[in-house]
C-alpha positions as CSV (number, residue, x, y, z in Angstrom):
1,X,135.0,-133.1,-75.4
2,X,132.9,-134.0,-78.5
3,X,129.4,-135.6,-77.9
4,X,129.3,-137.5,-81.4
5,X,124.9,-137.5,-81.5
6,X,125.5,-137.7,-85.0
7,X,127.1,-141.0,-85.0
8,X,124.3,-142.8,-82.2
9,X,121.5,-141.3,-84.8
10,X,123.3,-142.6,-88.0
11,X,123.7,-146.6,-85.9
12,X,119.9,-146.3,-84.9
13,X,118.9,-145.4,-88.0
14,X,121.4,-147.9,-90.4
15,X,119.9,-150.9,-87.3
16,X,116.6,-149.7,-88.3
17,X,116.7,-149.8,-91.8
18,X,118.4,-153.6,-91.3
19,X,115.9,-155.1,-89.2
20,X,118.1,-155.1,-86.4
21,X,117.0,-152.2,-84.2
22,X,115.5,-152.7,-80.4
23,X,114.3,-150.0,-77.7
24,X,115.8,-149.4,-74.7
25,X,119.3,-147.3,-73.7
26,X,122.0,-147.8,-75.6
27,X,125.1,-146.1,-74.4
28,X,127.8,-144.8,-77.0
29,X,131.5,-144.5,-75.9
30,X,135.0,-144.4,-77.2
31,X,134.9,-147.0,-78.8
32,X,131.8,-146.7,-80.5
33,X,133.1,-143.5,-81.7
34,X,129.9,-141.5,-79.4
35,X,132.4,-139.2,-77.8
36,X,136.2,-138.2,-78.3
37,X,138.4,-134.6,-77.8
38,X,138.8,-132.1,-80.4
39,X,142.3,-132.0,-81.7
40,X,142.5,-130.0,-84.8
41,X,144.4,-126.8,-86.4
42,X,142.9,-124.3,-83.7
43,X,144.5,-126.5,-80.7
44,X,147.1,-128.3,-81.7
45,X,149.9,-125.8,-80.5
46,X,148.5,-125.5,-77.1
47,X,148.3,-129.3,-76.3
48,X,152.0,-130.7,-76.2
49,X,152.5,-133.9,-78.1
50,X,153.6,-135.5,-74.7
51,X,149.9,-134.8,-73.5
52,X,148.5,-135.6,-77.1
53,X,150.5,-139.3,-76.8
54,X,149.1,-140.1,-73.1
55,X,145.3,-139.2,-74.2
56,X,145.6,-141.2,-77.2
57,X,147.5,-144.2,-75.3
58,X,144.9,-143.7,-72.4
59,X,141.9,-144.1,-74.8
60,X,143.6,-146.9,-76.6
61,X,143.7,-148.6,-72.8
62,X,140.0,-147.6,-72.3
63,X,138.9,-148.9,-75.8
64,X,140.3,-152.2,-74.9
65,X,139.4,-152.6,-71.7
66,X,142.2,-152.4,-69.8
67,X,140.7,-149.5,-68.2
68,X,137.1,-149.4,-66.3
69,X,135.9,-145.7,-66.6
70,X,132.6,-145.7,-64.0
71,X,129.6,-144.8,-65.3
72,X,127.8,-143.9,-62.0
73,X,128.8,-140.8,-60.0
């Protein structure tokens, strides 16, 4: 799991610099790119491409909608 703080800095600032920027909490998920799972050279022979296939289809689903991830424990 990747906390992408990089990316919720870079849209805060790029809103800023545009005018467009307003306080409050502003919450950055898959589809905003704000998180995702590492899946590089160092992992990829430990993660079988049938598990690779049903996180990418299930963060397609999520992305879209199709699937209501809770926020709230």
């Amino acid at each position: 799991m990747v906390k992408r703080v990089d990316t919720a800095v870079f849209d805060t600032i790029r809103d800023l610099k545009n005018g467009q920027w307003q306080g409050g909490v502003r919450e950055f998920g898959l589809g905003d790119q704000g998180v995702t799972w590492v899946y590089d050279d160092r992992n990829k022979a430990l993660i079988p491409d049938a598990v690779k296939a049903r996180v990418d289809s299930l963060q397609q689903s999520i992305v879209a909608g199709r699937i209501q991830v809770p926020t709230e424990p």
